[in-house]
N, C-alpha and C positions, 0 to 999 in steps of 0.2 A: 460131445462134452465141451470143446473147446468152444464153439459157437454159442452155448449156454454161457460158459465163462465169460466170454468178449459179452454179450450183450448185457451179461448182468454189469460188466464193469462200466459200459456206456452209460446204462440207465445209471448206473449211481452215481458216474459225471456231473449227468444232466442234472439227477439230483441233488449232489454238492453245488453246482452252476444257478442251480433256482433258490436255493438257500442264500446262497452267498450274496445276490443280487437283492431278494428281498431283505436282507440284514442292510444290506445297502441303500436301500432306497427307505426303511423304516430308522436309519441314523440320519438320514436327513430331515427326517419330519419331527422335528423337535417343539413345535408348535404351530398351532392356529388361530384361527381369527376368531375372534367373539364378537357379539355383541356391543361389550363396554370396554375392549382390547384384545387381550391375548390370552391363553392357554396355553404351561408350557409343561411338558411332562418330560424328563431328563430323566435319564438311564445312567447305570454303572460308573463313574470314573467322571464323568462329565463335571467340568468347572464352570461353578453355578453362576459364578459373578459374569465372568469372560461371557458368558451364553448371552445372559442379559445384555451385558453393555454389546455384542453383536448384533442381537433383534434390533434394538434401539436404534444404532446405525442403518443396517438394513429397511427397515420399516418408518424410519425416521420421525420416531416418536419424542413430539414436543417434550413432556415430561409425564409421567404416569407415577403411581403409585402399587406396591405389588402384595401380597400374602404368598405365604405357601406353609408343605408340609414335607414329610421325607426323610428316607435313610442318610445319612450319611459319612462316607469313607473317615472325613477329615473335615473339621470344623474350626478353623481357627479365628478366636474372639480376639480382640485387644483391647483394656482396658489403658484409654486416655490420662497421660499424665500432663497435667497444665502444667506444673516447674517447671519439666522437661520438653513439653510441648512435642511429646512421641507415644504413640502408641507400644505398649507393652504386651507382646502376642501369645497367648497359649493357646496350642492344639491339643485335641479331644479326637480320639479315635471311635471308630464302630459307635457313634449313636442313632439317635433319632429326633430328626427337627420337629418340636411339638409345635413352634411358632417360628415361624420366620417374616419380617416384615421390614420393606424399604422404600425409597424414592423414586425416580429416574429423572435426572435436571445434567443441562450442559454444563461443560468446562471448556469455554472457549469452542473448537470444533470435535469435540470429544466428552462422548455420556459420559457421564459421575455419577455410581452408583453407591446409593446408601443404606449401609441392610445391616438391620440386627436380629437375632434371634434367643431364641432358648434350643437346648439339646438337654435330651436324658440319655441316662447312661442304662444297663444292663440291670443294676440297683436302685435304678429310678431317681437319683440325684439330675438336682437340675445345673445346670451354666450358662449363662448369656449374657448379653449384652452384645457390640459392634463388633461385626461380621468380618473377619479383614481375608477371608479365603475361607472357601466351602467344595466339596467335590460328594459325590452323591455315591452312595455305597453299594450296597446288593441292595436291587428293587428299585423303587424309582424316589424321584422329586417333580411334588406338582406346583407350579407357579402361579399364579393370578394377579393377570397385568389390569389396570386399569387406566387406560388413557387418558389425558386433560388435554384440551384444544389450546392452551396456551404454552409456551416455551419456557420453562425456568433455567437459570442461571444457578451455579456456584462458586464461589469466590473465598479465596484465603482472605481472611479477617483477624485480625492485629488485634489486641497484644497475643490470641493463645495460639495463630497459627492453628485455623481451624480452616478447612472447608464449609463456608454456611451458604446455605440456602438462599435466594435475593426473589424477594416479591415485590410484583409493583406496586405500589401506594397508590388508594383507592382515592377517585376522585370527589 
C-alpha cells in the first residue's frame, strides 16, 4: 500500500511538473508572426498597452497599425481636455472590447502607443474613446498588428500639448 501511495504521489509531481512547465512556456507565446505583422492573443490580467509597446521594442517595429477584440478586467478611457491640456480618466470594469483600434510610432528611443476603443458593459451600454490602460479579463484579447516599412515619429505639439503623429511630406 505504501509503494502504491509513493508512486501515485511521484506521478502527480510529474504531473504538477508538466502542467506547470507548459503554463510556462504557453505565457511566453504571446504572439506571432504573420504575414502583414503580428498576432497577439493575451490572457487573463495581461496589460495590453505594456505588451504592445514591448513587441515593438523587441521585434523593432518601425510603426504599425493595430485592431483587436476582447474581455477585459479594466478598461480605462480618458477624455482630453484642451483648457487643461490633461486627460480625465475613467475605468470601466468586467466588459467587453467590441473595437479596439491604434497606432505604433516612436518617441524619441521609445514606442508611443495610440489606442482607443469602445467597451460594452453587461447592459450593452457602450464607452470609448482614448485608451489610457487596458488589462484583459477572464478569456482572452486578440491583437492585429500590421507593419509599415517606414518609421514614424511622435512629438508634443503646442499650443494643446498633444502627442501628434509627424509624417514625412511627400515629394
Amino acid at each position: 500500500m505504501k509503494i502504491q501511495i509513493h508512486k501515485f504521489f511521484i506521478a502527480f509531481l510529474l504531473l504538477l511538473t508538466f502542467n506547470f512547465a507548459n503554463a510556462q512556456q504557453n505565457d511566453k507565446c504571446r504572439y506571432t508572426k504573420t504575414n502583414y505583422g503580428y498576432l497577439m492573443v493575451l490572457r487573463e490580467g495581461d496589460n495590453v498597452l505594456a505588451l504592445i509597446e514591448n513587441l515593438a521594442k523587441e521585434q523593432n517595429i518601425p510603426s504599425a497599425n493595430f485592431t483587436g477584440i476582447g474581455f477585459a478586467q479594466d478598461a480605462t478611457f480618458g477624455f482630453y481636455d484642451f483648457g487643461e491640456k490633461k486627460f480625465h480618466p475613467k475605468t470601466f470594469n468586467k466588459v467587453e472590447m467590441g473595437s479596439i483600434t491604434g497606432s505604433i510610432a516612436w518617441s524619441g528611443d521609445k514606442p508611443s502607443i495610440h489606442m482607443h476603443g469602445v467597451a460594452t458593459d453587461n447592459k450593452f451600454d457602450a464607452y470609448g474613446g482614448h485608451i489610457l490602460g487596458l488589462k484583459v479579463g477572464t478569456g482572452s484579447m486578440e491583437i492585429y498588428i500590421t507593419v509599415n516599412s517606414e518609421k514614424l515619429e511622435r512629438k508634443v505639439e503646442q499650443p494643446l500639448n498633444a502627442n501628434v503623429l509627424q509624417l514625412p511630406c511627400l515629394k
